[in-house]
PyMOL commands that place a pseudoatom at each C-alpha (Angstrom):
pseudoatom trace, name=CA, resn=UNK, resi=1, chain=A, elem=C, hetatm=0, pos=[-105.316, 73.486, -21.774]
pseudoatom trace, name=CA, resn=UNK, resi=2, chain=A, elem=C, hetatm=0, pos=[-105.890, 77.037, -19.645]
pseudoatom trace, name=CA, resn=UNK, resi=3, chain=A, elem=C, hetatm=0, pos=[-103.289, 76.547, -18.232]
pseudoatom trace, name=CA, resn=UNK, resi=4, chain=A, elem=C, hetatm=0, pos=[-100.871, 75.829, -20.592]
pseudoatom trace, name=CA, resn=UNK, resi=5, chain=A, elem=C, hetatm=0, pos=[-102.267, 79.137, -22.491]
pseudoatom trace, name=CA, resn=UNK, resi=6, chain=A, elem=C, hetatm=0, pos=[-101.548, 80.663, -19.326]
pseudoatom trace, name=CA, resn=UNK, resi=7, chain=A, elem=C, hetatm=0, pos=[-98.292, 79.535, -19.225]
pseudoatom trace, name=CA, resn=UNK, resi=8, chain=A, elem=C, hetatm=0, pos=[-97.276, 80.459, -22.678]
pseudoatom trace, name=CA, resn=UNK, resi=9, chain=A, elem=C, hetatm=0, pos=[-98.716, 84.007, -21.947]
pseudoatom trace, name=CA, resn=UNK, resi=10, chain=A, elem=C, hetatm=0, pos=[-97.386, 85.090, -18.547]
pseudoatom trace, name=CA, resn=UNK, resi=11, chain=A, elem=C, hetatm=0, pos=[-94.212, 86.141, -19.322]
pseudoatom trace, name=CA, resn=UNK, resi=12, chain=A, elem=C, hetatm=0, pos=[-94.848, 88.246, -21.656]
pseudoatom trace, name=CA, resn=UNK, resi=13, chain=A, elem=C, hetatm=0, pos=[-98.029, 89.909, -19.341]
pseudoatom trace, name=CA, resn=UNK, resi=14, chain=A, elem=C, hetatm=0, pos=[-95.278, 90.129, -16.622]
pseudoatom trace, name=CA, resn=UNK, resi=15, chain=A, elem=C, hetatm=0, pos=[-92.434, 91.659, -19.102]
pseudoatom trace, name=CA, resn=UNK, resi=16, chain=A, elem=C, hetatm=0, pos=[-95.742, 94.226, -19.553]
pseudoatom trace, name=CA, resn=UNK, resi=17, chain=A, elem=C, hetatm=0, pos=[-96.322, 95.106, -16.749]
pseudoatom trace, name=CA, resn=UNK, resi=18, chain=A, elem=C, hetatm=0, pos=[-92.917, 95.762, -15.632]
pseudoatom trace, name=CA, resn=UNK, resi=19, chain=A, elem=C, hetatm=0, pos=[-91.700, 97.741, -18.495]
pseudoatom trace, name=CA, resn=UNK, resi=20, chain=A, elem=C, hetatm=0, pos=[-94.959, 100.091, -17.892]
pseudoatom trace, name=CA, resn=UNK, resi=21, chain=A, elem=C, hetatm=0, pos=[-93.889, 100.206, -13.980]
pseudoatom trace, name=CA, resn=UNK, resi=22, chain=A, elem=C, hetatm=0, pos=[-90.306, 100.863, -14.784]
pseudoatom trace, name=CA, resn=UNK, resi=23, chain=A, elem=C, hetatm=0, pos=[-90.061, 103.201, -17.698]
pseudoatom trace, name=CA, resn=UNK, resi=24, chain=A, elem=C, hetatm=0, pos=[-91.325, 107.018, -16.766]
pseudoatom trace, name=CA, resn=UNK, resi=25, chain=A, elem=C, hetatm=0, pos=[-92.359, 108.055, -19.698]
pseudoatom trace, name=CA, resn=UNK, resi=26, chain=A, elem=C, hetatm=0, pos=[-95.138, 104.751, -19.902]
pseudoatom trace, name=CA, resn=UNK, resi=27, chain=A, elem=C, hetatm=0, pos=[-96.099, 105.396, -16.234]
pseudoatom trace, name=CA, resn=UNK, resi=28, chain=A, elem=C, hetatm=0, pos=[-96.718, 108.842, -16.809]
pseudoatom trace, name=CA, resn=UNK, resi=29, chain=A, elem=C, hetatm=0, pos=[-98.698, 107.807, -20.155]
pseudoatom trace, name=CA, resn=UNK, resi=30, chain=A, elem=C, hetatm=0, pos=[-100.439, 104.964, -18.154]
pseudoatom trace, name=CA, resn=UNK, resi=31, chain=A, elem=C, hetatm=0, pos=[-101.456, 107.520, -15.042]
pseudoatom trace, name=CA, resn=UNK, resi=32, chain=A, elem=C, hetatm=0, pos=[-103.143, 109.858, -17.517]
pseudoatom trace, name=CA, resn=UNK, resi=33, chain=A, elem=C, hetatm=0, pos=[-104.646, 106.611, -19.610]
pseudoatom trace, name=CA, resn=UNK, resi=34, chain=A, elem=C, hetatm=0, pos=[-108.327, 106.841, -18.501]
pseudoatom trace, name=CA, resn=UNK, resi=35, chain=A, elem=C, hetatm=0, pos=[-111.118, 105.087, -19.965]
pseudoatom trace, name=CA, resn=UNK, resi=36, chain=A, elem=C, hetatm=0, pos=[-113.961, 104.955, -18.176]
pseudoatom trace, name=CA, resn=UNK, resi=37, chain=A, elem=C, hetatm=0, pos=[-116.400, 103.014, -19.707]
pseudoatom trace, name=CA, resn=UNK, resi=38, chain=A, elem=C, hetatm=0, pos=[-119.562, 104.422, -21.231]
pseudoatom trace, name=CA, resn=UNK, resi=39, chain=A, elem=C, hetatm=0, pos=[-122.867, 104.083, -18.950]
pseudoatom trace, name=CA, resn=UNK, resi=40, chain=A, elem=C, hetatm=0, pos=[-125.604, 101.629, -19.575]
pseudoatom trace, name=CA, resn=UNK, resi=41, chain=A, elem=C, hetatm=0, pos=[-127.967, 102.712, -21.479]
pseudoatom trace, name=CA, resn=UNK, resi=42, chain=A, elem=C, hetatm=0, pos=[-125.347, 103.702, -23.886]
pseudoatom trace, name=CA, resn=UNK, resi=43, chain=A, elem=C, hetatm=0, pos=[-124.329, 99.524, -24.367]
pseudoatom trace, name=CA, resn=UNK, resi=44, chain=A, elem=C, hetatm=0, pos=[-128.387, 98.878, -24.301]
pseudoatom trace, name=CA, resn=UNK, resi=45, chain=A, elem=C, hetatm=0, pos=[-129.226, 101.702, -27.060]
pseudoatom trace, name=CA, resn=UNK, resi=46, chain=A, elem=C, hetatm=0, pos=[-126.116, 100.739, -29.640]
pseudoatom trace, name=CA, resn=UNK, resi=47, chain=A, elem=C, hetatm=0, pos=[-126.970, 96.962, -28.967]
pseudoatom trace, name=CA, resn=UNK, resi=48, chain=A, elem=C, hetatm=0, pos=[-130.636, 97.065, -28.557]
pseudoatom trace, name=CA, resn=UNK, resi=49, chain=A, elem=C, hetatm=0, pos=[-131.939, 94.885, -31.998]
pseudoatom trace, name=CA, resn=UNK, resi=50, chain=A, elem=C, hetatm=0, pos=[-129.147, 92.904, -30.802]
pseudoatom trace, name=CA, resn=UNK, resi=51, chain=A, elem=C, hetatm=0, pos=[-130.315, 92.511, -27.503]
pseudoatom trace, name=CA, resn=UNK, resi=52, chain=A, elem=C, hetatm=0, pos=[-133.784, 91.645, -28.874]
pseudoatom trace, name=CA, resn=UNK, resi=53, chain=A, elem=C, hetatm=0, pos=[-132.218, 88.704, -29.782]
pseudoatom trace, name=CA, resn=UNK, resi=54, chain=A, elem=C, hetatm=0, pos=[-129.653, 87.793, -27.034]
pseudoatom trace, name=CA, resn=UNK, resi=55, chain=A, elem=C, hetatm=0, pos=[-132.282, 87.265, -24.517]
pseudoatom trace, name=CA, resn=UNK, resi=56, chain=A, elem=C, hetatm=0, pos=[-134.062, 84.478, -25.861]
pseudoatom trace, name=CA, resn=UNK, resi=57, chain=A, elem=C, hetatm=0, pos=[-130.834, 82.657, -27.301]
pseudoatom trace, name=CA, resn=UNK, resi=58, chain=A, elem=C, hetatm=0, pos=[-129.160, 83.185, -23.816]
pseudoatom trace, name=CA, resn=UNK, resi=59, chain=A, elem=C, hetatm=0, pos=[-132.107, 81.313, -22.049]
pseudoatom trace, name=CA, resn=UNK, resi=60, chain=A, elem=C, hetatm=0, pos=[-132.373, 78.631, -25.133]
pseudoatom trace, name=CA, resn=UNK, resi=61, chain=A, elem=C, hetatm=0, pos=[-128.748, 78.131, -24.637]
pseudoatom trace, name=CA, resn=UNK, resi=62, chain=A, elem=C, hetatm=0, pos=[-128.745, 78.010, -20.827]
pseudoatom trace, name=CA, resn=UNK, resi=63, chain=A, elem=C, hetatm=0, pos=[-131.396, 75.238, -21.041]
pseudoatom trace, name=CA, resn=UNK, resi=64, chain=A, elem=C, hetatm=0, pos=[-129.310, 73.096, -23.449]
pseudoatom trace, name=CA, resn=UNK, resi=65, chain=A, elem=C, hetatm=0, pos=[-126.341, 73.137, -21.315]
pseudoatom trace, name=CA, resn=UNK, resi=66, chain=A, elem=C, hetatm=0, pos=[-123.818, 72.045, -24.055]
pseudoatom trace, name=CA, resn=UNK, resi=67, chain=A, elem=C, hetatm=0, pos=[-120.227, 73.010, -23.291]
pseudoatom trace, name=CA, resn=UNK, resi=68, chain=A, elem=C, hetatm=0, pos=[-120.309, 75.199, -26.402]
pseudoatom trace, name=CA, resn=UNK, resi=69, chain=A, elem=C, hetatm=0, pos=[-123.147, 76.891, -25.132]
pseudoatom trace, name=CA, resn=UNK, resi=70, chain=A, elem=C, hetatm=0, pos=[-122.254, 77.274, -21.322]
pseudoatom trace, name=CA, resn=UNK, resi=71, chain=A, elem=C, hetatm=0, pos=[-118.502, 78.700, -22.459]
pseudoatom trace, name=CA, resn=UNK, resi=72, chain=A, elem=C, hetatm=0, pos=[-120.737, 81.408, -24.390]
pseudoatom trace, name=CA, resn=UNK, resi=73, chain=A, elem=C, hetatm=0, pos=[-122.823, 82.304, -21.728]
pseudoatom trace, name=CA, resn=UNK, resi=74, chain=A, elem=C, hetatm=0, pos=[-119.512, 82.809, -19.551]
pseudoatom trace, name=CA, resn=UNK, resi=75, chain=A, elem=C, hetatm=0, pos=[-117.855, 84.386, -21.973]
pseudoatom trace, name=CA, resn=UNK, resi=76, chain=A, elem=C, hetatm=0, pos=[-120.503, 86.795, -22.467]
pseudoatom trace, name=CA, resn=UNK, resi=77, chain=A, elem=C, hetatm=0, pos=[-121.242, 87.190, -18.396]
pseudoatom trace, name=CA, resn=UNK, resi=78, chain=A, elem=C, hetatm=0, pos=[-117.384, 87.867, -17.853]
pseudoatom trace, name=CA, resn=UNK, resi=79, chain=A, elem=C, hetatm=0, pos=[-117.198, 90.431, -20.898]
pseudoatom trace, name=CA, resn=UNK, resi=80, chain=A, elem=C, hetatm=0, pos=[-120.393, 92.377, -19.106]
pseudoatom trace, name=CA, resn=UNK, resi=81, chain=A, elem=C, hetatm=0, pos=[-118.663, 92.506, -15.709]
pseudoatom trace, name=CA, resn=UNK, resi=82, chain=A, elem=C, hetatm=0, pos=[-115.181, 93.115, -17.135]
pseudoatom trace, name=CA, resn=UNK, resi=83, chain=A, elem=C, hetatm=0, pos=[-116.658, 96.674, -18.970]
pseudoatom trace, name=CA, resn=UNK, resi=84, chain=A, elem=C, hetatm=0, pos=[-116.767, 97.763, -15.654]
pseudoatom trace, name=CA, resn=UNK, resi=85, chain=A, elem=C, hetatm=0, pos=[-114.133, 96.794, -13.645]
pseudoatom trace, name=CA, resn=UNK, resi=86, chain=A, elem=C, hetatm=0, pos=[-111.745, 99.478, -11.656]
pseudoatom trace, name=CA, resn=UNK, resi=87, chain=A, elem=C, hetatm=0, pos=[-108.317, 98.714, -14.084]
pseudoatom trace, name=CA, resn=UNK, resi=88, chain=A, elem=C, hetatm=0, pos=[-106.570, 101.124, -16.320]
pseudoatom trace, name=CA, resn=UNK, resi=89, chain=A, elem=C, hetatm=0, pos=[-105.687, 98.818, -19.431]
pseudoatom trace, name=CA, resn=UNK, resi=90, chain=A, elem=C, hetatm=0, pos=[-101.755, 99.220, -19.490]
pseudoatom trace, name=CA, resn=UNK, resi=91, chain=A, elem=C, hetatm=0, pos=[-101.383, 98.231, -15.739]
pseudoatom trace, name=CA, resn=UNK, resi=92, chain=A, elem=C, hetatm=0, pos=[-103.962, 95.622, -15.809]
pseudoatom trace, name=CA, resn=UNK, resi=93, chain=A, elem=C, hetatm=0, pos=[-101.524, 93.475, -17.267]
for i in range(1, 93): cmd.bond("trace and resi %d" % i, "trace and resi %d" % (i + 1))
show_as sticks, trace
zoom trace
């Protein structure tokens, strides 16, 4: 099933990524595109009730070990590390 969605998608992340190579005007807009992402504490203060609450459903959930359950728990994990990682957004694609 990924990789039928995969399929489906590609071209049109390629067709992206070209046209924001190719065209001047969206590489110039793309080099000056930065977004760094906000530090820490920042995430841990505007989602701190939340986080009161993520902590124990994340270890409830990693003990049950459904599929629903372990897709969250990657999907959350790979958000997290994805906040952070090195990519502007138009030439990620």
């Amino acid at each position: 099933m990924v990789v039928v969605a995969g399929a489906i998608t590609l071209p049109l992340a390629a067709y992206t990524f070209w046209i924001t190579q190719a065209d001047p005007v969206l590489r110039g807009w793309t080099a000056q595109n930065l977004t760094p992402s906000p530090p820490v504490w920042d995430y841990v203060l505007g989602y701190g009730l939340v986080l009161v609450l993520v902590v124990p459903g994340a270890v409830v959930a990693a003990r049950r070990r459904s599929d629903v359950d372990l897709f969250l728990l990657a999907w959350a994990g790979v958000t997290a590390l994805l906040l952070y990682a090195p990519f502007a957004p138009a030439a990620s694609l």
